[in-house]
Backbone as CSV, one residue per row, in Angstrom:
resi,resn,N_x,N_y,N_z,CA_x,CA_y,CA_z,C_x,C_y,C_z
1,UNK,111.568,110.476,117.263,111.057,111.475,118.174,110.719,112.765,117.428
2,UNK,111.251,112.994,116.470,111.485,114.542,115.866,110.093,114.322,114.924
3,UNK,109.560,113.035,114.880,108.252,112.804,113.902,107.116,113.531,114.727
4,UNK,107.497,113.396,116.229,106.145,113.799,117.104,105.709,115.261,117.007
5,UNK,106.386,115.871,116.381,106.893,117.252,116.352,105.900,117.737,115.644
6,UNK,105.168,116.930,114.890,103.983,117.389,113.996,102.921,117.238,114.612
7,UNK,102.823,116.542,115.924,101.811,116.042,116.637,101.612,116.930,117.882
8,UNK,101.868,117.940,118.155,102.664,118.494,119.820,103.197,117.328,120.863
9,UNK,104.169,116.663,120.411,104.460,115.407,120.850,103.629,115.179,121.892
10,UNK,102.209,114.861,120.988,100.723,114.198,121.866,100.816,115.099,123.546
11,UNK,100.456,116.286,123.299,100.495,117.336,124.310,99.076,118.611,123.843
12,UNK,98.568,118.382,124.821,97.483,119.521,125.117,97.072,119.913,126.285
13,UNK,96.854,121.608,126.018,96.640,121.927,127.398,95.882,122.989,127.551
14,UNK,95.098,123.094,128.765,93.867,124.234,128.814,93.930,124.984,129.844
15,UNK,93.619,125.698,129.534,93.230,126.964,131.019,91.992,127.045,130.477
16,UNK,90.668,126.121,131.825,89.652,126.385,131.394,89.220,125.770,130.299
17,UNK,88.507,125.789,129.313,87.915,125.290,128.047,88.960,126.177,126.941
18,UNK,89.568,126.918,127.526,90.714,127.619,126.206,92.305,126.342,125.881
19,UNK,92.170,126.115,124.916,93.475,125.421,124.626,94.118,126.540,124.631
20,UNK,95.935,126.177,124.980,96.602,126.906,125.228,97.898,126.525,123.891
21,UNK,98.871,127.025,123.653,100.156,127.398,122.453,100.622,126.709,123.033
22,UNK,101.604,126.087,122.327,103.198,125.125,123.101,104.059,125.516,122.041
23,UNK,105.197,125.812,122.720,106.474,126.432,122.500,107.337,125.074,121.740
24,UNK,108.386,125.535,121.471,109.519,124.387,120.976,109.540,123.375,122.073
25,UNK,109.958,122.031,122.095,110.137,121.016,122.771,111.259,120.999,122.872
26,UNK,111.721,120.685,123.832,113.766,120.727,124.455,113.483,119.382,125.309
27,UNK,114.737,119.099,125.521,115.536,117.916,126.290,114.501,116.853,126.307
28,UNK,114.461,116.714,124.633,114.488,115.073,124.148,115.161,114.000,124.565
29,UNK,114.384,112.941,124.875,114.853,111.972,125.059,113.951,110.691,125.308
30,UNK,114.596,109.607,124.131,113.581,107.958,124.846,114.830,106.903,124.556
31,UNK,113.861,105.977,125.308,114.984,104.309,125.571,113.256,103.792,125.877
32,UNK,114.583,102.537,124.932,113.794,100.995,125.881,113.689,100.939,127.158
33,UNK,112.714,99.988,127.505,112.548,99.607,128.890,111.957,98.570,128.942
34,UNK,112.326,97.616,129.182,112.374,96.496,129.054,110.839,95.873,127.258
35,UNK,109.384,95.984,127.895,108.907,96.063,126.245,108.171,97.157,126.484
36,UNK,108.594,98.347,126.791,108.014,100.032,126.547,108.847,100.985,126.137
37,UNK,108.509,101.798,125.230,109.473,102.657,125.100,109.070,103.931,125.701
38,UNK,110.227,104.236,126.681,110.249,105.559,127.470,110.549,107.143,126.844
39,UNK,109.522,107.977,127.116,110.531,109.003,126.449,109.958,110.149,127.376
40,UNK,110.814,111.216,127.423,110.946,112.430,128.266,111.334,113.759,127.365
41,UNK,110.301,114.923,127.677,110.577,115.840,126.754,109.625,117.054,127.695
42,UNK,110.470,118.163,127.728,109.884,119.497,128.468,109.260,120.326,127.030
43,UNK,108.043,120.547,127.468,106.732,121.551,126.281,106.443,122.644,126.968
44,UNK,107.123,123.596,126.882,106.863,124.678,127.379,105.743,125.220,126.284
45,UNK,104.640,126.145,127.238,104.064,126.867,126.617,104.104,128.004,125.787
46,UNK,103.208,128.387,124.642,104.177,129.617,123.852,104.071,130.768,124.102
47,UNK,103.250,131.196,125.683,103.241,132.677,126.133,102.949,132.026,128.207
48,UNK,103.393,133.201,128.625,103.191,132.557,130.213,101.750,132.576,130.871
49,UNK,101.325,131.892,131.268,99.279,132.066,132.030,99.897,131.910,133.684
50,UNK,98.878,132.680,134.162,98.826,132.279,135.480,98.235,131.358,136.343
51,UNK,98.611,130.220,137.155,97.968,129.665,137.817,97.142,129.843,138.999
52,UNK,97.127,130.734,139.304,96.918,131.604,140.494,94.757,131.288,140.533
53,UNK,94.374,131.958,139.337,92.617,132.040,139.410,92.143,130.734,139.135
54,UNK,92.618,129.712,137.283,92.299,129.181,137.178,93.520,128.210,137.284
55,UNK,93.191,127.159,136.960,94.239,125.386,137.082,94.319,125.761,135.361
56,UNK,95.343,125.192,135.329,95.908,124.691,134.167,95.870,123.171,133.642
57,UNK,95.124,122.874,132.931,95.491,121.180,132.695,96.088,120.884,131.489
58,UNK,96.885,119.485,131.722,96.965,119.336,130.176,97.152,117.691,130.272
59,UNK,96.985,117.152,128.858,97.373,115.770,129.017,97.858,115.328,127.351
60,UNK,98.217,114.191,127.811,99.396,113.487,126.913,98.780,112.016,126.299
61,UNK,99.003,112.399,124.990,97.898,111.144,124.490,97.847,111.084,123.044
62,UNK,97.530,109.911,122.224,97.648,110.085,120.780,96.427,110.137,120.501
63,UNK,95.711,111.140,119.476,94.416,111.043,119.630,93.746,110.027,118.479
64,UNK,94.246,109.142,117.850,93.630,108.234,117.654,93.453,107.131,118.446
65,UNK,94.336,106.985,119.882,94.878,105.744,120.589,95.362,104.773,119.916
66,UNK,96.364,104.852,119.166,97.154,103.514,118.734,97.828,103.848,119.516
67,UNK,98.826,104.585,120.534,99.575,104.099,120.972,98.978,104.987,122.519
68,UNK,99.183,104.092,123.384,98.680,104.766,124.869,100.008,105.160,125.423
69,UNK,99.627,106.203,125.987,100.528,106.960,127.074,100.200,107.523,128.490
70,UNK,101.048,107.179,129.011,100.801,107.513,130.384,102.046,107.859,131.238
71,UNK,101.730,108.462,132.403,102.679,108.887,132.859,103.699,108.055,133.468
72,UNK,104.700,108.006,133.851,105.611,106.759,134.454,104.808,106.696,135.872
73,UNK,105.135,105.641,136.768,104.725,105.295,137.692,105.671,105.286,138.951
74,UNK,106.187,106.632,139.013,107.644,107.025,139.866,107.060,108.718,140.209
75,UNK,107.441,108.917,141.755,107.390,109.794,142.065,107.382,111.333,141.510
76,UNK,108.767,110.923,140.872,109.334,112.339,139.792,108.697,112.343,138.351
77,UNK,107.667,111.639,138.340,106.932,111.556,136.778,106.676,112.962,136.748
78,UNK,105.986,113.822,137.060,105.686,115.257,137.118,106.386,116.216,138.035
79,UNK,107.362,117.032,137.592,107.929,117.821,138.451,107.520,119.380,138.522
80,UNK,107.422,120.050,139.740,107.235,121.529,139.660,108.327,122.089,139.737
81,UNK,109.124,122.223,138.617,110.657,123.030,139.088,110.958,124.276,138.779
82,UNK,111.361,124.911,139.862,111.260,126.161,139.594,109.523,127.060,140.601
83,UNK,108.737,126.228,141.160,107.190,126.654,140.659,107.099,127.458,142.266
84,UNK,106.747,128.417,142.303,106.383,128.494,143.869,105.753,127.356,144.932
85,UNK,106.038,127.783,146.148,105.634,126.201,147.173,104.626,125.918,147.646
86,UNK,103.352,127.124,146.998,102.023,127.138,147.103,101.559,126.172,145.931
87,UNK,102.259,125.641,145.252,102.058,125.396,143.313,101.350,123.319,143.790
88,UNK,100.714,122.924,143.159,100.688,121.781,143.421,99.725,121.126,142.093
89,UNK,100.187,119.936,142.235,99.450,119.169,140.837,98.417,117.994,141.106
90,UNK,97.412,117.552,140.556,96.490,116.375,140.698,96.382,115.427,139.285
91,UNK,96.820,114.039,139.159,97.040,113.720,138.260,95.301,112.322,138.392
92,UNK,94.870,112.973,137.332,93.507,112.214,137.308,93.349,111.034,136.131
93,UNK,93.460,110.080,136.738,93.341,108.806,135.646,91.932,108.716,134.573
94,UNK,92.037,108.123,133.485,91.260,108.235,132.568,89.982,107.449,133.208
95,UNK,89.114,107.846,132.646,87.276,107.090,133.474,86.758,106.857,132.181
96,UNK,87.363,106.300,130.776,85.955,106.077,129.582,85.047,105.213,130.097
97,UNK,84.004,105.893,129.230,82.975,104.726,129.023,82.873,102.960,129.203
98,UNK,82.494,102.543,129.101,82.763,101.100,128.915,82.052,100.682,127.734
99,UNK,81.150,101.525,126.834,81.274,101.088,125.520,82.808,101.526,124.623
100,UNK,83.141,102.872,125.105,84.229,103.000,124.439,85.862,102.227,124.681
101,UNK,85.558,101.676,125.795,86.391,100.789,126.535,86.455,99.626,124.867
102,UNK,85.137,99.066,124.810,84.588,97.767,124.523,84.793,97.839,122.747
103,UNK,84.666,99.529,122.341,84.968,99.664,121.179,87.067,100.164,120.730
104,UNK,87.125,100.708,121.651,88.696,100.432,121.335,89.249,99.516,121.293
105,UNK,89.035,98.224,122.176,89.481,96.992,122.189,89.053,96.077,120.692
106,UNK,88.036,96.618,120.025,87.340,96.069,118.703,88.499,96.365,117.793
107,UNK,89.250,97.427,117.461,90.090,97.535,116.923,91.076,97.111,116.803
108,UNK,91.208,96.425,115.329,92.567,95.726,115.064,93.808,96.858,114.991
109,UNK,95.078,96.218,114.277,96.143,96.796,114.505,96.313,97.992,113.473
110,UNK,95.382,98.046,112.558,95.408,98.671,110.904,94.620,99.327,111.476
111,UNK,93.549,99.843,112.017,92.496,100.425,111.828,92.193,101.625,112.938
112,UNK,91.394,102.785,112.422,91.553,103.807,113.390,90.623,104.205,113.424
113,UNK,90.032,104.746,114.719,89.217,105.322,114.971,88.628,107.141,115.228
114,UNK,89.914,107.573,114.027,89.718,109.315,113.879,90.381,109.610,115.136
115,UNK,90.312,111.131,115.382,91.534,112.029,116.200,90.604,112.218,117.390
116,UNK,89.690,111.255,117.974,88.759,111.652,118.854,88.761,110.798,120.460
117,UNK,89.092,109.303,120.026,89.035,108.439,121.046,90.360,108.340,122.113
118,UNK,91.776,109.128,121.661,92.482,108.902,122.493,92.567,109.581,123.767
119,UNK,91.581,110.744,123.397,91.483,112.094,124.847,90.744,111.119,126.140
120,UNK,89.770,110.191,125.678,89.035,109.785,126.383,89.767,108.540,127.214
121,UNK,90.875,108.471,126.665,91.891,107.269,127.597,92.968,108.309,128.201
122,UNK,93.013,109.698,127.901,93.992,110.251,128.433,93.930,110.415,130.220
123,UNK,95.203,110.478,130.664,95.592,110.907,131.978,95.445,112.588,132.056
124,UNK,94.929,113.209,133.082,94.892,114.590,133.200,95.856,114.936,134.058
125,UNK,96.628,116.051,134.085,96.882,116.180,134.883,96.681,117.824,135.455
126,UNK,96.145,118.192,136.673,95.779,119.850,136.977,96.665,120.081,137.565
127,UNK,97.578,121.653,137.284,98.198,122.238,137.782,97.625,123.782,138.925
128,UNK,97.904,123.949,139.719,97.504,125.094,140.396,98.210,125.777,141.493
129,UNK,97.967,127.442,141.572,99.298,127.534,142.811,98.774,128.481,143.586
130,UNK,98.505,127.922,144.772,97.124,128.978,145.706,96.096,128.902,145.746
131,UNK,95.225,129.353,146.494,94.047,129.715,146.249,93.752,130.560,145.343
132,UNK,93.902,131.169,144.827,93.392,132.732,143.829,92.854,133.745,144.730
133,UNK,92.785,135.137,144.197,92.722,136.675,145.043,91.421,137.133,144.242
């Protein structure tokens, strides 16, 4: 886990077209599951933005895609804790191409396709809280 650490343990996030800082990673943690390995880890950002005008997105993903990630498939996969009760999230499944579909699948187990193709399998997810003033 502590390897991902060089990676923003496969974490990015935008306000808008601006990528945003991520802070230290706390309350590590993965296990097996049955043949997946699970893991859970809070990325706080490295200064506070408001959700209020624009959404916040971010998503989770290796950007070469050797290894896919996605969110668990349980209610509590994304939590707002702490968030005001105006705050709410939309988690948008990946839509590639179907050549890029057709070319990731071309790839054997050795071979990579640069830091570009895994955004395009990523899950989004938008954060927002209100309408905006």
């Amino acid at each position: 886990m502590s390897n991902l650490g060089d990676f923003d343990y496969f974490t990015s996030a935008w306000i808008g077209d601006e990528k945003l800082g991520l802070g230290t990673v706390t309350d590590v943690s993965g296990r097996l599951a049955g043949d997946r390995y699970e893991m859970s880890f809070v990325v706080p950002l490295s200064a506070p933005v408001s959700l209020r005008e624009t959404p916040m997105t971010y998503a989770v993903y290796d950007p070469t895609y050797y290894v896919e990630l996605l969110h668990a498939e349980s209610s509590d996969a994304i939590r707002l804790e702490g968030a005001p009760e105006d705050c709410a999230y939309t988690l948008t499944p990946p839509d590639p191409d179907p050549e890029m579909v057709t070319f990731a699948a071309s790839l054997g187990r050795t071979e990579s396709a640069g830091d570009g193709l895994g955004i395009l399998f990523a899950e989004r997810v938008s954060l927002q809280c209100g309408t905006g003033s």
